[in-house]
N, C-alpha and C positions, 0 to 999 in steps of 0.2 A: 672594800675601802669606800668611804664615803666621800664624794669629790666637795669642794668646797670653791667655794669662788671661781665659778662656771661663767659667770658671764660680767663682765664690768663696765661702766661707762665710764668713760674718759671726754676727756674736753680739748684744749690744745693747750700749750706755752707763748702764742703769739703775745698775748696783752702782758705779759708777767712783768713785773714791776718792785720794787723795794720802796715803793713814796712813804709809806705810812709802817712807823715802826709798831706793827702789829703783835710783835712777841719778843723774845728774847734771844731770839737768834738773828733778826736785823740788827747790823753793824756796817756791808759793805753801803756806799753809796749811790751805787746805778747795777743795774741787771742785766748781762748780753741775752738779749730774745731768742738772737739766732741761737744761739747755745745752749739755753733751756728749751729752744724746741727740739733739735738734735737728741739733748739730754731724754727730753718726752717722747722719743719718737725710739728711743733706745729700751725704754721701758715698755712700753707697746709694743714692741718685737718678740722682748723676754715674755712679756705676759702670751702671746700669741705661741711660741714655742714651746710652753708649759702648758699648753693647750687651753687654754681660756679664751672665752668668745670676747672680743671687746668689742662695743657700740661707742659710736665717736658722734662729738659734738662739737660746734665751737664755745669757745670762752667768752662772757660777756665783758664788753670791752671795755664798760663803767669799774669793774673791779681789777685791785693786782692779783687776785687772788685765784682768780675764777679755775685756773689751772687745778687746784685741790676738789676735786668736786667729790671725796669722801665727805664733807663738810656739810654738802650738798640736801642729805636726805638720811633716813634711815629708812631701808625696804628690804620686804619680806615677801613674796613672792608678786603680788599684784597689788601690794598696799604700802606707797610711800607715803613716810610721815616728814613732811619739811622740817627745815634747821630755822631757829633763828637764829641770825647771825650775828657779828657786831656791827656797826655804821659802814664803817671801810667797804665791808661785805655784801651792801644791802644787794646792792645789782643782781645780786646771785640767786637773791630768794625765788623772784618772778621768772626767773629765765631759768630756775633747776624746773620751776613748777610747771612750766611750759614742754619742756624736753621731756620730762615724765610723765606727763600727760600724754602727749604724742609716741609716747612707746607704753600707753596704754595702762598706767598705773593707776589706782584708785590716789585719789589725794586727800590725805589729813593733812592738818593744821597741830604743828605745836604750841599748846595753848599762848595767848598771848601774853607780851610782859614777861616769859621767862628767856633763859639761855638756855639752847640748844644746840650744839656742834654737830648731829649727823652721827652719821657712822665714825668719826674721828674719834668720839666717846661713847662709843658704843657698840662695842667689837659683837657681833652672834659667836657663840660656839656650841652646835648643835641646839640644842631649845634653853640653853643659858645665853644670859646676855651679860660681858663683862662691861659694866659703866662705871665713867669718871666723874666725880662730881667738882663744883667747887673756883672752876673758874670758863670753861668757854660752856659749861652746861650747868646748869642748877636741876637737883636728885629729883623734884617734882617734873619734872621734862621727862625725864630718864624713867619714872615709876609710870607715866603716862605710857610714854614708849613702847616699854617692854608688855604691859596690861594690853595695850591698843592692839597687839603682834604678837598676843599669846610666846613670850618669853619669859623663862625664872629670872630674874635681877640679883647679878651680883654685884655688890656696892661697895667701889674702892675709890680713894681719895689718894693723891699725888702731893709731896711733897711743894710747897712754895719757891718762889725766887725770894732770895733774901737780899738787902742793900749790905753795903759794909759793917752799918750797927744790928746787923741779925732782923732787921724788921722786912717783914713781909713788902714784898714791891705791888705796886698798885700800875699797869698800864698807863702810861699818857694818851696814846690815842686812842684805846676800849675805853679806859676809865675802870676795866675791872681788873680785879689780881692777878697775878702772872703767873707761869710757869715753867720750867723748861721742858714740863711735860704738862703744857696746860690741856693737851687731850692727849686719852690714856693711849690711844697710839704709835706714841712714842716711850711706853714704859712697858704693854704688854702686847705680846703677840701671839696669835691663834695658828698654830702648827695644824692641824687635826681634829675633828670634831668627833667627841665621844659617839660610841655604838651602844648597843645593847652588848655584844661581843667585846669591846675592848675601848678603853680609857681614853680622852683628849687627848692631846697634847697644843700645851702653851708654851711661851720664853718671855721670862720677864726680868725686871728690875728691881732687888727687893730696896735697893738705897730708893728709890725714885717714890717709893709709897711709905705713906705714914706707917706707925706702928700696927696701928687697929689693922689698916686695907693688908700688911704683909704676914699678920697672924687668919687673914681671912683668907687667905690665897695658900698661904701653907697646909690649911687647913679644908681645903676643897678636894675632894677626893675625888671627883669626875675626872680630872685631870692628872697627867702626869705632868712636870715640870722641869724644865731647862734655865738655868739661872744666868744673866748677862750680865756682864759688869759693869759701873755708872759708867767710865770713861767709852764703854761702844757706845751703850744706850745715850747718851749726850753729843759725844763728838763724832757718832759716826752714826746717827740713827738708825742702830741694829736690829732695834723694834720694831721701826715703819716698812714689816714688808708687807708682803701677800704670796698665801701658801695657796696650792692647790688639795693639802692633803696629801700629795706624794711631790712633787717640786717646790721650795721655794724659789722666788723672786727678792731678794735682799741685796741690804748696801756691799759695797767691793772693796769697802775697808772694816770688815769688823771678823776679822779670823778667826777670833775665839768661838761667837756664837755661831759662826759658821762651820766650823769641826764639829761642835757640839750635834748643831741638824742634820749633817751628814753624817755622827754616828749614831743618830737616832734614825735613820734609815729614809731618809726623805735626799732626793738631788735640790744640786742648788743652779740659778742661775744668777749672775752679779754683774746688771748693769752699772757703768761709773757714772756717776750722779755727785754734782759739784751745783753748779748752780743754782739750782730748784730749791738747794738745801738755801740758801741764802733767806726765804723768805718762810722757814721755817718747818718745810714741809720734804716727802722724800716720797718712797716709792708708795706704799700705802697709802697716801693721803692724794695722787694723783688718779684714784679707782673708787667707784661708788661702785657695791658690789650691788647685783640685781637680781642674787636669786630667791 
């Protein structure tokens, strides 16, 4: 068995905040801190009992956000390639680049002028790399990415938010197009990472991806597949977890995909996680994996 998501950084929940409706899952109007740090601190227990090394940081306190630091970077053994982010985010850039620095990572730059989300859209599974294009990343970030870290590029696109006339929603505060899976994180997830011996395993959403990215996913044979359904994948972010390869770490309301992992032979553990989700994000998106 090949272990996967060995080692993660984490940041905290103190700064966490809802100011700036950043996606489409802000609605509440204020954030209890204490509670998404509890919340954070319950996910870091599960990651640590699943045996995963976590390295801890704090949150920059200019950002709501800082608490996601998947967002953070993409990295590959000693080589992170920074995100760019949207405005809300910027705090993050220099103080991801500062922490990884200091735990010794080589630093790239993703080129300028585009979008980049990190590892948020840009899941590794084994020497493929599954990326999101289209709204917190642009496919030229992603083909840099994966070239720069020696990964194969799988290329899937997420279906849009739409207004009540069917048109594509456009962000108020990004200014860029929205999603409710504006990173693929929240539509696919990495169970297992292919061997030479035996097959991946993902969990995905096939409502959550356009037609092309779902006939491309079907059609990957590295992988075997566990199909979610849009109401977990949406209202219970069943997507955003973190496997080790034989444990998952997933949300504690999404049962179906969760029978599903545990009869594919992998343990689960289900911290409850309420808050955090407020600002768009869930168990996955609060780990930048490091290895």
């Amino acid at each position: 068995m090949t272990l996967i998501n060995r080692t993660v950084l984490m940041s905290d929940a103190r700064n966490f905040r809802v100011d700036s409706p950043i996606n489409p899952y802000y609605g509440a109007p204020t954030a209890d801190a204490e509670l998404a740090e509890r919340e954070h601190q319950s996910i870091k227990a599960a990651f640590r009992e699943a045996g995963v090394e976590v390295i801890t940081t704090s949150s920059p306190i200019e950002s709501q956000d800082g608490v996601y630091t998947a967002n953070w970077a993409l990295v590959r053994e000693d080589v992170a390639i920074l995100a760019r982010l949207p405005e809300v985010r910027k705090a993050e850039e220099a103080h991801a680049e500062k922490v990884l620095r200091e735990l010794g990572k080589e630093i790239i730059y993703a080129p300028e002028g585009l979008k980049f989300s990190g590892q948020g859209d840009a899941l590794p599974c084994g020497e493929y790399l599954f990326c999101g294009r289209g709204y917190r990343s642009d496919e030229t970030a992603q083909v840099f990415a994966a070239e720069t870290l020696g990964y194969t590029r799988v290329q899937l696109e997420t279906i849009p938010q739409r207004d009540a006339n069917g048109n594509a929603v456009v962000n108020t505060t990004s200014g860029w197009a929205d999603s409710f899976f504006y990173d693929i994180d929240l539509a696919l997830s990495i169970l297992r990472a292919p061997t030479a011996e035996r097959k991946g395993l993902i969990a995905y959403c096939p409502e959550a991806f356009t037609e092309e990215s779902q006939r491309i996913i079907e059609g990957f044979d590295a992988v075997e597949k566990i199909v979610m359904t849009l109401a977990e994948a949406q209202e219970s972010f069943a997507a955003n977890l973190v496997s080790t390869g034989e444990t998952v770490i997933m949300s504690a309301t999404a049962p179906l995909l969760k029978q599903a992992i545990i009869d594919a032979g992998l343990a689960i553990i289900t911290p409850e996680v309420k808050e955090l989700a407020k600002g768009g994000g869930y168990i996955r998106c609060t780990a930048l994996t490091l290895d």
